[in-house]
C-alpha positions in Angstrom: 0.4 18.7 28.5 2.7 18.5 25.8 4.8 15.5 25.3 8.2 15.3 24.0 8.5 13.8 20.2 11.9 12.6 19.0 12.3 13.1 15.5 15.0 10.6 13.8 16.5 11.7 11.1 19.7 9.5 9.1 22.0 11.1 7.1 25.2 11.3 4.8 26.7 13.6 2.5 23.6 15.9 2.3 24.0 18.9 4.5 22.7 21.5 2.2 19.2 19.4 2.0 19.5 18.4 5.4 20.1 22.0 6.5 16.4 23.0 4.8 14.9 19.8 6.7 16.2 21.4 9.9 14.7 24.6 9.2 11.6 23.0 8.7 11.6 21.6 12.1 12.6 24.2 13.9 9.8 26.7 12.2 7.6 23.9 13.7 4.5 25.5 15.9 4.9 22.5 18.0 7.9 23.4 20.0 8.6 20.4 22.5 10.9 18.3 20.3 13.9 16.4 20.6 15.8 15.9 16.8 18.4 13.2 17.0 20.6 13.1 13.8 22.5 10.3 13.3 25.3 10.3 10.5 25.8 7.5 8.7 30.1 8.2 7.7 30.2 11.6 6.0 33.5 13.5 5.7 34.6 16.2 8.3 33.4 19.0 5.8 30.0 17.7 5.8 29.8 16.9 9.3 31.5 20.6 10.2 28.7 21.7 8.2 25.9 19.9 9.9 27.3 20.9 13.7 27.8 24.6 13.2 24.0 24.8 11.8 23.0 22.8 15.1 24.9 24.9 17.4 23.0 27.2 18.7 20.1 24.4 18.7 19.5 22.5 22.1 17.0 20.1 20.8 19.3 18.8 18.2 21.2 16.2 19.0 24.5 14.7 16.5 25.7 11.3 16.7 27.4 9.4 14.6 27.0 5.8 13.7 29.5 3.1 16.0 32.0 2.8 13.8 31.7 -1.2 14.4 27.6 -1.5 13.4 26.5 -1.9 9.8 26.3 1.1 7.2 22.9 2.2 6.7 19.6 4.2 7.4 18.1 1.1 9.5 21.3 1.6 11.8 21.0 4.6 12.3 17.3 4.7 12.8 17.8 2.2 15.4 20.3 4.3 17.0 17.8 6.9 17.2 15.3 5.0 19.1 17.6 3.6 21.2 18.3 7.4 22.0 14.8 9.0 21.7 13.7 10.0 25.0 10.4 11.3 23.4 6.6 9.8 24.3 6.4 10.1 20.3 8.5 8.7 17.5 8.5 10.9 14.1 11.1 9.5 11.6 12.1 11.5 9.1 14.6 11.4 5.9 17.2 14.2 5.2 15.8 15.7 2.2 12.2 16.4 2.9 10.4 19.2 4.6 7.7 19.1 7.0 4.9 21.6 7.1 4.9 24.2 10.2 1.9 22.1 11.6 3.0 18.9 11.3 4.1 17.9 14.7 1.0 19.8 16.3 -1.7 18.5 14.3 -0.6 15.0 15.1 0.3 15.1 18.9 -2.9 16.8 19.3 -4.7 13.8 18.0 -2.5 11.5 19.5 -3.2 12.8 22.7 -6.3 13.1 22.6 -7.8 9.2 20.3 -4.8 7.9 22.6 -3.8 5.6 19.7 -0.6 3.6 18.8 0.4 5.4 15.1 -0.8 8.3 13.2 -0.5 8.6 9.7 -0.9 11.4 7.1 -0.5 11.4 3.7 2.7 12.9 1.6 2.3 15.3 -1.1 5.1 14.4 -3.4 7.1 16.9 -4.7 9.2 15.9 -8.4 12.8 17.2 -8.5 13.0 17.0 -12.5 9.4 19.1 -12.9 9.4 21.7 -9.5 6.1 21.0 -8.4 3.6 18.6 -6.2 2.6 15.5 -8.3 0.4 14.0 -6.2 0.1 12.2 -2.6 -0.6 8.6 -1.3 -3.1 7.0 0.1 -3.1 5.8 3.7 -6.7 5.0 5.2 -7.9 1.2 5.1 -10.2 -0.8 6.6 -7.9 -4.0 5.9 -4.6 -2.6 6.6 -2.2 -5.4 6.1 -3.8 -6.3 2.7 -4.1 -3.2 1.5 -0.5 -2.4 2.3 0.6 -5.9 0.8 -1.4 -5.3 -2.5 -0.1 -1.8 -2.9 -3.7 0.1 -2.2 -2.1 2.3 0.5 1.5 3.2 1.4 3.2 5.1 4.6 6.7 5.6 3.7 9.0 6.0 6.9 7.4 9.6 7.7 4.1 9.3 7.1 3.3 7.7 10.8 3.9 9.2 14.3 4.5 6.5 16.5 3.7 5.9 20.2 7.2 5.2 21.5 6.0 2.4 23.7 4.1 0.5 20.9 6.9 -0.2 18.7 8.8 -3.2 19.5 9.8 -4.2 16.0 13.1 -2.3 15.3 14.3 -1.5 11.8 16.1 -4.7 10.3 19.5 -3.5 9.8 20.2 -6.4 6.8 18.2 -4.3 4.8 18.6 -2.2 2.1 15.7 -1.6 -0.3 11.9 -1.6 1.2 13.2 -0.7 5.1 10.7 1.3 5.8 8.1 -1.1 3.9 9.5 -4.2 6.0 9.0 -1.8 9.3 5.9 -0.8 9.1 4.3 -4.0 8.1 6.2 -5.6 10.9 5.0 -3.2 13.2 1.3 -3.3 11.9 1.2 -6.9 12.6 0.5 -6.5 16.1 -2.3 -4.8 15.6 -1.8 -1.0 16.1 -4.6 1.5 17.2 -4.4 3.1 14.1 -5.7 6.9 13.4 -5.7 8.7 9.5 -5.5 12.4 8.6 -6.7 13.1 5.4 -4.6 16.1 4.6 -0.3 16.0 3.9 1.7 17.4 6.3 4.9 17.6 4.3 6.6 17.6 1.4 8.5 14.3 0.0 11.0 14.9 -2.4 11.5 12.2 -5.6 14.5 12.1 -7.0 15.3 10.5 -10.3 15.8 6.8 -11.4 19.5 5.4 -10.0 19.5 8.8 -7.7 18.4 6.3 -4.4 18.9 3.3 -3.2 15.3 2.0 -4.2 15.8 3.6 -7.6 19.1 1.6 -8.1 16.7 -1.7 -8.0 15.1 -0.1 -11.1 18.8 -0.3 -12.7 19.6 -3.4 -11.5 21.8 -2.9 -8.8 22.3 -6.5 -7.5 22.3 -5.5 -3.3 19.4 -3.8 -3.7 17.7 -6.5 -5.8 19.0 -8.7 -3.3 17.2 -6.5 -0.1 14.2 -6.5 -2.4 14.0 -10.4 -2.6 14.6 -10.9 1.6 11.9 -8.6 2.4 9.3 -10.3 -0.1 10.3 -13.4 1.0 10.4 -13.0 4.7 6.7 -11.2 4.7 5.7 -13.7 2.5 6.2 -16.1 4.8 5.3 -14.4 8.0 1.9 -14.5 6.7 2.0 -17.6 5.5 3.1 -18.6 9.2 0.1 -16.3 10.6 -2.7 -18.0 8.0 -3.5 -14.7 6.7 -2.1 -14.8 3.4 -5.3 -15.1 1.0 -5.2 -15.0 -2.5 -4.9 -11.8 -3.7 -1.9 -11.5 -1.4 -0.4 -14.1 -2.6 -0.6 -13.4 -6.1 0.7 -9.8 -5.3 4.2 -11.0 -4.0 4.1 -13.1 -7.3 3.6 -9.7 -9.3 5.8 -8.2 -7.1 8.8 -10.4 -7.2 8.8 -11.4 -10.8 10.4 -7.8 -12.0 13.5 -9.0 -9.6 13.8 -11.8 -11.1 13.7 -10.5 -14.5 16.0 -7.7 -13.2 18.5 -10.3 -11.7 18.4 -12.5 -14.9 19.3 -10.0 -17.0 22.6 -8.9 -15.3 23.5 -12.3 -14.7 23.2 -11.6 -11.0 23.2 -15.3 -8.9 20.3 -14.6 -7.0 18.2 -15.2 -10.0 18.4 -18.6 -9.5 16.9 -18.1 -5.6 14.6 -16.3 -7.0 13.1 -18.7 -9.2 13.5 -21.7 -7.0 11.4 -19.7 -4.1 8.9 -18.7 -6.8 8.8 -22.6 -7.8 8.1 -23.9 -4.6 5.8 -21.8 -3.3 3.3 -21.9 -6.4 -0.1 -22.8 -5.9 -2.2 -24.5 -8.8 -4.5 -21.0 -9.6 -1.4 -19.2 -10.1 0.2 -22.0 -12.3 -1.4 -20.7 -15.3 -0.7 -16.8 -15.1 3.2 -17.4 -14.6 4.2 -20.8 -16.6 5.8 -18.4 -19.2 7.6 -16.8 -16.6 9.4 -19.8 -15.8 9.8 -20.7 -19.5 11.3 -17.7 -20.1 13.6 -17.8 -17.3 15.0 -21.2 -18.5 15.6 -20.1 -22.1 17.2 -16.7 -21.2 19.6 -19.0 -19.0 20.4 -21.9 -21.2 20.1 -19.9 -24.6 20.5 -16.5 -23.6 17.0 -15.4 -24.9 13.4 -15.3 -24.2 13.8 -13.2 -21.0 10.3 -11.0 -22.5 8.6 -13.6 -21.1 9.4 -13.2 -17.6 7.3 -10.6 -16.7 3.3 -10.3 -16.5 
C-alpha cells in the first residue's frame, strides 16, 4: 500500500526557485503525492508563472492565501494542512530540493516502525561558496533538551509527519523561529519518533539580511520581536510542565541576551521587555554569569554606552 503524502510548500515572489523545487518533486520515485502550494500575495506575473509550470500537473494544487488571514509562511502552512488530504505531512520551503528518494525512503519506514514523525538530516548547501557545507544533527535520546540547548535541529523539512499526530498548528503571530516554535510544540506530546542518518535534500543558505531569520541578525525589530515571543512562550511552557532544568534554563538566557543587545542597540522598545522578563525570571546560579548584562543594559540606556557588556 502506498499512502498519499501532502507536501506543503509557501511561497512568494520566487518562481524561478520554486520552479527547481517542483521539479524535484515530481522526479520523486515515490509517486503518490499530493503538493499543495499556497501563495502568500505575489504579483500576477509570478503567479502566471507558477500556474503554467503546474498545468499539466494533477497532484499540484495552487491556492492562494484568504485575502483577510495574516501574511506569512505559518498561514499558509496552516492552509495546507487544513487542505492536505494525505496520511503524511512533508513541509517544504520554496527554494530547496529534495533528493529523488526522499519521499520513498521515509514512507517506507513510516509504514512499516508505524511512528508519529520521521526525521532526516539536511545537507546544507551555501549560495555565496556553491557547495554542501555540512548537515545537522537530528537523533537524541532527550529530545526536548537537546532541541532547547541547540544539540539537534529539524528545520520545517527535516520531519515527515503522521497527519493524525499533529494537533499543534503553526502559530500564525510568528515570524522568526516558526518552524522552531512547531516542532517543539509538537514534540511535547510525545511523538513516536524515528531518525535516518543520511540527508535527503538539499537546504539552501542564503546570506545575512537575505531571510526573515537573517534580518534578526541585522536588527530588524519584528523579527527581534517574533524571536522574543517564542523564547518566552517555550520558556514558560516548560516552566509550566516542571521540565525546565538547568541547562535549559540557562540556554534561553544565552539565547535571548543577543535580542536584547540587538533591540538596545537600535533603540527598539521591546528592549525594555526584554530585560524586565530576563529580571524576573533569574534564578540565584545564574545571577553571577549575567549581572553585567544588566549593567550594561542600564548604562547603554541612561548614558548611551556600555552596551559590550550585554552579551556573554
Amino acid at each position: 500500500m502506498n499512502p498519499l503524502v501532502s507536501i506543503i510548500i509557501p511561497t512568494y515572489l520566487r518562481s524561478s526557485s520554486l520552479i527547481q523545487t517542483l521539479e524535484s518533486i515530481i522526479n520523486q520515485s515515490y509517486v503518490n503525492w499530493e503538493c499543495i502550494i499556497i501563495d502568500d500575495g505575489s504579483d500576477e506575473y509570478t503567479i502566471n508563472k507558477i500556474l503554467d509550470f503546474i498545468s499539466n500537473e494533477p497532484r499540484m494544487k495552487f491556492f492562494k492565501r484568504p485575502f483577510n488571514s495574516k501574511k506569512g509562511p505559518s498561514t499558509c502552512r496552516n492552509e495546507g494542512i487544513k487542505k492536505a488530504n494525505g496520511k503524511y505531512l512533508q513541509f517544504f520551503d520554496d527554494d530547496d530540493v529534495m533528493y529523488p528518494n526522499l519521499l520513498e525512503d521515509k514512507v517506507n519506514i513510516m509504514e512499516e516502525k508505524k511512528i508519529d514523525v520521521l526525521v532526516s538530516p539536511l545537507d546544507f548547501f551555501s549560495i555565496e561558496e556553491r557547495q554542501i557545507t555540512h548537515n545537522n544533527n537530528v537523533v537524541s535520546n532527550n529530545i526536548i533538551e537537546s532541541y532547547v540547548l541547540g544539540e539537534i535541529s529539524w528545520y520545517v523539512s527535516g520531519p515527515l509527519w503522521l497527519k493524525s499526530f499533529v494537533t499543534e498548528y503553526f502559530d500564525e503571530s510568528v515570524q522568526t523561529l516558526d518552524d522552531w516554535d512547531f516542532n517543539l510544540r509538537n514534540i511535547y506530546h510525545n511523538p513516536n519518533v524515528g531518525f535516518l542518518d543520511k540527508s535527503l535534500q538539499k537546504y539552501n543558505i542564503f546570506g545575512v539580511g537575505d531571510t526573515l531569520g537573517t534580518l534578526a541578525q541585522l536588527g530588524d525589530e519584528r523579527q527581534l520581536k517574533s524571536v522574543f515571543y517564542v523564547y518566552k512562550k517555550h520558556f514558560l511552557l516548560l516552566k509550566k510542565m516542571k521540565i525546565l532544568n538547568s541547562k535549559m534554563y540557562l540556554r534561553f538566557y544565552i539565547l535571548l541576551v543577543p535580542v536584547l543587545r540587538e533591540s538596545l542597540i537600535h533603540k527598539h522598545k521591546i528592549s525594555k521587555e526584554i530585560c524586565r522578563f530576563l529580571m524576573l525570571n533569574i534564578k540565584k546560579d545564574v545571577f553571577p554569569k549575567v549581572i553585567k548584562v544588566f549593567i550594561g543594559y542600564f548604562t547603554y540606556r541612561f548614558f548611551n554606552k556600555g552596551y559590550n557588556l550585554v552579551k556573554f
